[in-house]
Each structure stands twice: as structure tokens, then as C-alpha cells.
N, C-alpha and C positions, 0 to 999 in steps of 0.2 A: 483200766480203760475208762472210758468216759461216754456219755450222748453220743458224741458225736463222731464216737470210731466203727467201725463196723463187723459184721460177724465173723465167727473163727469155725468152731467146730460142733457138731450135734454129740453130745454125751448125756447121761443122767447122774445124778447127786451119789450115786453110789461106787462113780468112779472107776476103776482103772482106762485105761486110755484103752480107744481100737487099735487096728494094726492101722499101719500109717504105708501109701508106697512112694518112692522114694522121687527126688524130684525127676530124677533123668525118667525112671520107668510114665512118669506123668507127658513129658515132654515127647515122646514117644506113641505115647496112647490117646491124647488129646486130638493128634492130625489127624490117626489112623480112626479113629469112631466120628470125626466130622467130614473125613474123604471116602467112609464105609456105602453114603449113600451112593456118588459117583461111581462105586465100583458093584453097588447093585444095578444102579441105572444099563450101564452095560453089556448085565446081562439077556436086555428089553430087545425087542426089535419094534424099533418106532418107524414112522415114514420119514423118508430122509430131510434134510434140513440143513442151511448155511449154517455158517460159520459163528455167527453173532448169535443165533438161536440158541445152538450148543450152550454158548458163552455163557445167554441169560440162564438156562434149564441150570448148568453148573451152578452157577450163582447162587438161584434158589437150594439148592439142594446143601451146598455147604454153609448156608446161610441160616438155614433153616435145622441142621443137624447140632452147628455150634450154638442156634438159642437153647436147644436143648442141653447140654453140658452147662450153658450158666446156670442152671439149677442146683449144681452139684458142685458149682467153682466160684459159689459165692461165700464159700467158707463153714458152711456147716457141718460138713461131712470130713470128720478125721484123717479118712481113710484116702482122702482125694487132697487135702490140704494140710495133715496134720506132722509134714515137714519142709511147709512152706515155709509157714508164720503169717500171721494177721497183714504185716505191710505188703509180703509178695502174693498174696494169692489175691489182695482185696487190687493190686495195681495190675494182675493180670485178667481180672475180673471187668476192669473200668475197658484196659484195652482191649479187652474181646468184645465186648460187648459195643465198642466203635467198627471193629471187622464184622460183625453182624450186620448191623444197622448199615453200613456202607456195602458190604453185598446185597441185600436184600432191595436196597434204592436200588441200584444198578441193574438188580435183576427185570422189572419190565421194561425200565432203557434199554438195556442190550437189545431187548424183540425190537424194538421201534427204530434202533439206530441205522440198520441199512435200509429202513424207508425214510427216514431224516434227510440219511446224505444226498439221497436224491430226490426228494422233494419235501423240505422242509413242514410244508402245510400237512401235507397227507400224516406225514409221520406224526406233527402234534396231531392232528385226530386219530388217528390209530390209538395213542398214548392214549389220550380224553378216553376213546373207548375200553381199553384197556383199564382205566380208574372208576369207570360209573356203569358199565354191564352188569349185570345181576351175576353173571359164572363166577364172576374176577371181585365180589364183595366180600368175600373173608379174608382173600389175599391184604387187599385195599385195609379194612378195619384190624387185619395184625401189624401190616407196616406202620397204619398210625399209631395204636397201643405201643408198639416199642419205638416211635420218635420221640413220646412222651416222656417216655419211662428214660430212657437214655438225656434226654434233653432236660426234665425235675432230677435228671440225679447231679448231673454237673452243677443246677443250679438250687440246690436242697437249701444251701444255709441261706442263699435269698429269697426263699420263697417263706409269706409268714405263715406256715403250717407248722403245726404241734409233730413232734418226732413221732408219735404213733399215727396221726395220719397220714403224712409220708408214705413209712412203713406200712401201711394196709395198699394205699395207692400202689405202691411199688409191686407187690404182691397180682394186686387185681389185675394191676395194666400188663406183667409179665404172663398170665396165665391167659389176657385175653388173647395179646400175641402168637403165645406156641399154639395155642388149641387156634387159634385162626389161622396161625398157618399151616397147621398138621390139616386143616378140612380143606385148606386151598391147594396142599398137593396132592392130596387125595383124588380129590371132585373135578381138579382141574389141570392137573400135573402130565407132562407128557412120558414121561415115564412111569410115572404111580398107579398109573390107571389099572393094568393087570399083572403087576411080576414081584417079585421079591423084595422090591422098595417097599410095595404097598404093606407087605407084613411088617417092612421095618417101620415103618411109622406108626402103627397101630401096637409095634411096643414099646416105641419111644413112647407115645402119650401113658400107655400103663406106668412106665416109669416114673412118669413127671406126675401122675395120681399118686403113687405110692412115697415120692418125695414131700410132698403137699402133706398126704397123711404124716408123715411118722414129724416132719416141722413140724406141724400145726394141729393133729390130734396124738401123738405118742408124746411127744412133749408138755402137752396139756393135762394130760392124765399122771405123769410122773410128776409136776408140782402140784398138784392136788392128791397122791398117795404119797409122794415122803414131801412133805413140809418140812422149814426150818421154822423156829422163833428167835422173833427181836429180844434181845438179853438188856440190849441198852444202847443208849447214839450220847456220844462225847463231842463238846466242840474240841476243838483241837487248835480251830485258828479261826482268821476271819473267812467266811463262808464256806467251813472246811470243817467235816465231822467224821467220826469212826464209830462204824455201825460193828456191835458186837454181837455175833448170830448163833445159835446152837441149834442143832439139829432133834426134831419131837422125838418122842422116846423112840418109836419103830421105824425112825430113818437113819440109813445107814450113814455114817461119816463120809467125807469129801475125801476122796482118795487125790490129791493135785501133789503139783511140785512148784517150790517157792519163786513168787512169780506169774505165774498165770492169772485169767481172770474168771469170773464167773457172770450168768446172764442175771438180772434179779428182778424177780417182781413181786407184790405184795399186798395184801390182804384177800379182797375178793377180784382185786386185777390179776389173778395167775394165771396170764394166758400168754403167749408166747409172741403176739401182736406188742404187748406193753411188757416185754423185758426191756431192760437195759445193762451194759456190758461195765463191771464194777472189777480194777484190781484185786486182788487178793493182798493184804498188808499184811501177810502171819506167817509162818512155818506152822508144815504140816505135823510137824509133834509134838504141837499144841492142841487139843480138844476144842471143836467148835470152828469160829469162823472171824475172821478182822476184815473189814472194809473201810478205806478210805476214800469218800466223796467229796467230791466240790458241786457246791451248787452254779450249776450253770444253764438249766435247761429247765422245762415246765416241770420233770417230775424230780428233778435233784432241788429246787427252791423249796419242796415239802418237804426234805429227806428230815430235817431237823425236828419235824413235828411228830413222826412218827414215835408213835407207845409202845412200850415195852410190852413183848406179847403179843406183836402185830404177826400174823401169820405170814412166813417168805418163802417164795419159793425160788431156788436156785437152780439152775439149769448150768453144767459145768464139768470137769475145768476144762477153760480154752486155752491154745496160748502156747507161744514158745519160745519165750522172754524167761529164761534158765537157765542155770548153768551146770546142771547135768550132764551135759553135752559139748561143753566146751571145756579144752584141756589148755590151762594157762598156771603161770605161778607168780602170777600176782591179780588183783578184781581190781574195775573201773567201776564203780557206780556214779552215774550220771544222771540228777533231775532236773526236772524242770517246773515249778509249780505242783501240780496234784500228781505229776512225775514220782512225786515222792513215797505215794502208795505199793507200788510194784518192789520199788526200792526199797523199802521200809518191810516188806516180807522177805526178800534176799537179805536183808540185814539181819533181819530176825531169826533166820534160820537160820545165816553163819556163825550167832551167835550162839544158839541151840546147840550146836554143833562146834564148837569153839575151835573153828577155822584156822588153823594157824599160817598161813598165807598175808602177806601185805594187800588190805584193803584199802583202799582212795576211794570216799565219798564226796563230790560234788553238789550242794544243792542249789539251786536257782530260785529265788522268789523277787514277786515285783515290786511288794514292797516289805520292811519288817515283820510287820502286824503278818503278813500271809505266811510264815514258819511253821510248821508241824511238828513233832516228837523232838526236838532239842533235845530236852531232858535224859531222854532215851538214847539218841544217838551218842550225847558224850556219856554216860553210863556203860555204853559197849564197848567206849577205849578201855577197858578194864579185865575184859571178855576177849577182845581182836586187838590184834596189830593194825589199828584206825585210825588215818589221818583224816580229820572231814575240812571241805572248805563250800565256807557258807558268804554268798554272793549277792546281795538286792539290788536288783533294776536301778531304785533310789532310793538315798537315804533317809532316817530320821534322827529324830531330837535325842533320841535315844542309842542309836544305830552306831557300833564301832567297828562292824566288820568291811566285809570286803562291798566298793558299789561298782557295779557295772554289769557286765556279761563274761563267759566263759569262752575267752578269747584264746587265740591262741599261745601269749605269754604264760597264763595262769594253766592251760595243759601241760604245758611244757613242767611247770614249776611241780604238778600233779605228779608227773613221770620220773621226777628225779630218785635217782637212785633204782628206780624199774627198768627191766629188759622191756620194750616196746613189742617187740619180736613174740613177748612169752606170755603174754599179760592179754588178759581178755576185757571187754567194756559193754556194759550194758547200760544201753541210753535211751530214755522215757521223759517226752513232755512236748510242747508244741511243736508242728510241723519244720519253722524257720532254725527253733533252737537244734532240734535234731538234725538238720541238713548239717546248720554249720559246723556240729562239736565232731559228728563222723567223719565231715571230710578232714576237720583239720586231726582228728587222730591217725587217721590215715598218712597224712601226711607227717605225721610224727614216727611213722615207722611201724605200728601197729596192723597185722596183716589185716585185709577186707573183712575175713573173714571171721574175724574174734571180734569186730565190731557190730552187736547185735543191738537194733533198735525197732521200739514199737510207739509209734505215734498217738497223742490224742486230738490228732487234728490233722488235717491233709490243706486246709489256708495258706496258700502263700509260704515263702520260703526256699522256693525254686526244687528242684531234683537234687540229691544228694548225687555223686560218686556211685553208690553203692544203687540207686536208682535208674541209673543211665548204663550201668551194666547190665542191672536186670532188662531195661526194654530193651537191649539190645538183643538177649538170650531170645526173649518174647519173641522180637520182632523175626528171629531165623521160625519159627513156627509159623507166624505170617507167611513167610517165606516158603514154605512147603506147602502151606494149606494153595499159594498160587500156582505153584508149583505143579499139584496134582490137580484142579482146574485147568491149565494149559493138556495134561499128560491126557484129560477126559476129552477139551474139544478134537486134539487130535485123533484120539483112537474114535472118537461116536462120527468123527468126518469122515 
């Protein structure tokens, strides 16, 4: 992982993984606790009301239930995302959080819309009043906190903020939201006023306190009782290093599987505001810890300065970039750049493990000079049945291998002699390179589903295949959450 990918799961350095539920039980559970409030609303008796009212009350209600689940589907929580994987939970994350924001505008439109239609003027005053009444100001100041928050996240890499201010902003502007909105249906709700909503809101915000704590104080206190030490930082290439970590004496080892990634922060920043999310480059039966960084952000351009003996703290493992779980009889490894770290632990452990399966390593760099572990990776044709092919952007004075990209010809050439069918691939490194290498394996006959990738970048590149199914899955959850909105204005009509 890199700066710039986003969170996975809440664990501590001591490992084994939570229980995880599965994605269909998610897909399932996700409409039913965002359409739970509609079906308390229900059981209210409010004074009667058109049609459009209904519409708005619904709107709030499921708009306001699903802020609360992004708390929990923003990747921290195993047990909610930990058989997603980083790219599906973080893409069903961006699009909820669009069906929020787009319920919650709608919601004081809907009230003004049948005085609109019949008299436009009245109607924008009604609204105006509806924005600047003293009743309707926490409503008002949470729809603004989450425009923001929605609107800096689209626009994160353009905005010139440090990734830890971001991330505290993000934080703030998300809590000033729910807690605003949870006091505006409360105070002002026509349903919440006296019935069984109102308890349910009052433990939805318990929730979202105790999520808050166990992020941002459980987390905080477990890297300050088990600390790691820095062992030593390796260049390895250009702006490309390997951090070698051991755990202090009275912390337990990292129980991961090769592949995944951990959060890391370090010396007296061990706080969970200034982690960053770093591959894993080792097999777990190796003693200690390998990280491979690239410098690309404010706090990876220090990485290289850091002393031996710097206290770290690792929050981990995330991650579901493994092949534990996939049954093939032949491995694709696929990099891209700093790609290579993730890669570079599945290597390490199959070597570990002296894998007897046909492995295909692919690596991509942009130019020579950016190469990592050569030396290493032709030493494991010795260990594995390992063909590698090594690829730069563009050449040099030096440079006799292969120049270009990971094109369609050069997969094919990858595959030869492989069942497509039987054979698994795991793909790591920027967002454009991972669209194209998945669809075109796909299209080499490779099922969807043996093609697992994890991004260090969501820039450009367009939607993969494998992306365009997922928002389609998504979008039938849309689908229902409207669904149950139409099923509430009828029945409360």
C-alpha cells in the first residue's frame, strides 16, 4: 500500500484476524439497518401529510441511517469489510457516501416541492426558511459538513494539504455531519419526536462514539504498549527503500499472510491520525518485519532518514491480496512500480515454502534505475519454477530488456503453456496499469474471479471490467434502499 490508498481493517500487532461476514450476508444487512429507521418511523402516529412530505421525512431517515454505516464501511472494521478487499469496500464507500449526500439535498427539497410547483416564489421562501431558522440550524450545518467532506474527498490529490490534514479534516467534518444530523432528527424530526426512532438514534450516536474510541483511542494505546524497532532502511532503488522492523521484546509477532499490508507510524507520531498503509514485502516465517516504500508523499520523502532504533508502531494486518484463498495451478504475479512490495512477500513466501506450481512474475518499472530485488528474484529461479519478465516504460544506455508496457501480446506470451482457466493472478501498482492488465486477462480466458487486484492509486485509468460489475451489484442495493422509500411513502399515506 502506499499514501495514497486507503483504509482496510481495525486489528492489533498481535494478530489473528476477526471473524469476517460474508459478502452476500453484507448486502443484505446493509439495506435492512439503513430502511430500519422507516420501519420505526411507522410505527408513529404523526398528523397526516402529502405525499412529497412522506418523500422528504423518508429521505432524511435513510439518509441519515446510511451516514451512519459509513463509519463502519470505510474499511476499518474486519468483520464488516474483511471479505471485501481494500478496492471493493473503499469503491462502495465513495458510492454510498454519493446516495447520502444526494438523499439528504433532496430531503428539504422534497418539503418545498409542492409549494414550488405552484408558486415558485413562495416555495424559494419557504426553502430560504427552511436554511436560516434557528429549528432547522444543525440540520443545515450537517448537510454542509458532509458537502465538504464528500466534495475534499473527490478532490484530495488536488487539494495542497499534507495527507494527515486531510485525514483529521475528514474525521471532523464526518462527525460534525452525523452528530448534526442525529440532533436535527431528534429536535426537529416528525417522527423522532416520541417513538422508537428516537431510541434508535440515540444508539446510533453510542455507536459512532464507541467507533471513534476504539479508531482513535484503542488503536492509540496498542502502539504505544506493543511497539516495533527499526532494525535498519535499505536503498534498494531510486527513491525506493526496505524498512527492516522487529518487534520489542514484550510484543507479540504479526500473525499476517503474505501479502497484506500494515498501518505504520513512528517515533513520538504513534497516533492513528499519522499512520500510513505500507505492503508487507516478507513471509510470515521469517521473524520480524520487511517493508517496501517509495517515496512519494510528505512522510515517505523522510522514510530514508530514519535511525535504527526508531520506535514503530504497526497497526495490522489489512488486506486481502493472498492466495490462501484462491485455488489455481499455476500464480500470475503482476507489478507495477512499488507494485513490487506485495509481490515481493508472495514471492518470498513461495519460496519459503518451495511452491512447486508454475510461477509468472511480471514487473513494470518506468525507468531501469527504479528496479528493486533483481538479485533476489533471479536467485528464486532456483527455489521455484520462475519465469520473470522485466519491462521499462523507457530505456537506457544500459537497458537490454524488455521497453514498453504489459500489453496484451506480452500476456499472452506470459500464459503460454498455462491453463487460463486454472491459474490465479495477482495485480499491484497504479490505477491505469491495473485496469488494463485485468481486463486484458480476462480476456485471455482467465475467470473474474482468480483475478485479484489492489491499487496504489484510484488517478485515472477508467473502470476496470471487474469495477463495472461491482457498481452494478452496488447499484441493485441502491436499488432497494428506493425501493423501501417508495414501500414507506405508500404505507405512512
Amino acid at each position: 500500500m502506499s499514501e495514497s490508498a486507503a483504509d482496510s481493517r481495525i486489528g492489533v500487532s498481535s494478530g489473528g484476524e476477526p471473524p469476517q461476514l460474508p459478502a452476500a450476508a453484507l448486502a443484505v444487512l446493509y439495506p435492512l439497518f439503513c430502511l430500519a429507521p422507516l420501519g420505526l418511523a411507522l410505527t408513529q402516529r404523526v398528523a397526516p401529510a402529502n405525499t412529497w412530505e412522506y418523500a422528504a421525512a423518508g429521505l432524511g431517515l435513510i439518509g441519515l441511517g446510511a451516514m451512519a454505516v459509513q463509519f463502519v464501511t470505510s474499511g476499518r472494521f474486519g468483520v464488516v469489510s474483511g471479505q471485501l478487499g481494500i478496492d471493493k469496500i473503499m469503491a462502495f464507500h465513495k458510492m454510498a457516501a454519493w446516495w447520502v449526500l444526494v438523499a439528504l439535498m433532496l430531503h428539504p427539497l422534497a418539503y418545498v416541492a409542492p409549494t414550488w410547483l405552484e408558486n415558485p416564489e413562495l416555495g424559494g421562501e419557504r426553502l430560504m426558511a427552511y436554511l436560516t431558522l434557528p429549528r432547522y440550524r444543525s440540520g443545515v450545518i450537517a448537510l454542509a459538513a458532509l458537502t465538504l467532506l464528500v466534495v475534499g474527498s473527490v478532490l484530495r490529490d488536488r487539494l495542497p494539504w499534507r495527507y494527515e490534514f486531510w485525514r483529521a479534516s475528514h474525521v471532523i467534518l464526518a462527525l460534525v455531519a452525523i452528530g448534526g444530523g442525529l440532533h436535527h432528527a431528534v429536535a426537529a424530526g416528525r417522527f423522532s419526536a416520541t417513538s422508537a426512532l428516537r431510541g434508535f438514534w440515540w444508539a446510533e450516536s453510542g455507536a459512532v462514539i464507541v467507533v471513534i474510541a476504539v479508531l482513535y483511542g484503542w488503536r492509540w494505546l496498542i502502539l504505544h504498549r506493543r511497539p516495533w524497532r527499526l532494525k535498519s532502511v535499505t536503498k534498494l532503488a531510486d527513491r525506493l527503500w526496505e524498512l527492516d522492523i522487529a518487534p520489542a521484546p514484550r510484543t507479540p509477532p504479526l500473525n499476517y499472510r503474505a501479502g497484506q499490508f500494515v498501518w505504520l507510524t513512528e517515533g513520538t507520531r504513534r497516533f492513528p491520525l499519522f499512520d500510513h498503509p505500507f505492503s508487507i514485502a516478507d513471509s510470515p516465517t521469517r521473524p520480524g518485519l520487511s517493508l517496501i516504500v517509495k517515496e512519494a508523499g510528505d512522510f515517505t520523502r523522510q522514510i530514508g532518514r530514519l535511525a535504527p532504533g526508531t520506535p514503530i508502531g504497526i497497526d495490522g494486518p489489512y488486506g486481502d491480496f493472498t492466495l490462501e484463498e484462491l485455488v489455481g495451478e499455476s500464480i500470475l504475479l503482476l507489478a507495477g512500480g512499488v507494485g513490487i512490495a506485495p509481490s515481493m512477500g508472495l514471492l518470498r513466501d513461495l519460496v519459503a515454502r518451495a511452491d512447486p506450481r508454475p510461477i509468472r512474475l511480471a514487473y513494470a518499472a518506468g525507468l531501469p534505475e527504479n528496479f528493486a530485488c533483481l538479485p533476489e528474484i533471479e536467485a528464486a529461479k532456483a527455489r521455484l519454477d520462475l519465469q520473470v519478465m522485466l519491462l521499462s516504460e523507457e530505456g537506457g544506455s544500459d537497458w537490454e530488456g524488455l521497453i514498453g508496457r504489459l500489453d496484451h501480446n506480452r500476456l499472452s506470451r506470459m500464459l503460454e503453456g498455462l491453463d487460463p482457466a486454472r491459474s490465479v493472478a495477482l495485480i499491484c501498482g497504479p490505477g491505469p496499469m491495473v485496469t488494463a492488465v485485468s481486463d486484458t486477462l480476462i480476456d485471455l480466458g482467465m475467470p473474474m474471479q482468480k483475478v485479484i487486484y489492489e491499487r496504489f492509486d484510484y488517478s485515472g485509468g477508467g473502470a476496470s471490467r471487474q469495477d463495472r460489475t461491482r457498481r452494478r451489484r452496488f447499484s441493485g442495493i441502491g436499488a432497494a434502499l428506493a425501493l423501501g422509500l417508495a414501500l414507506f411513502v405508500t404505507f405512512a399515506s
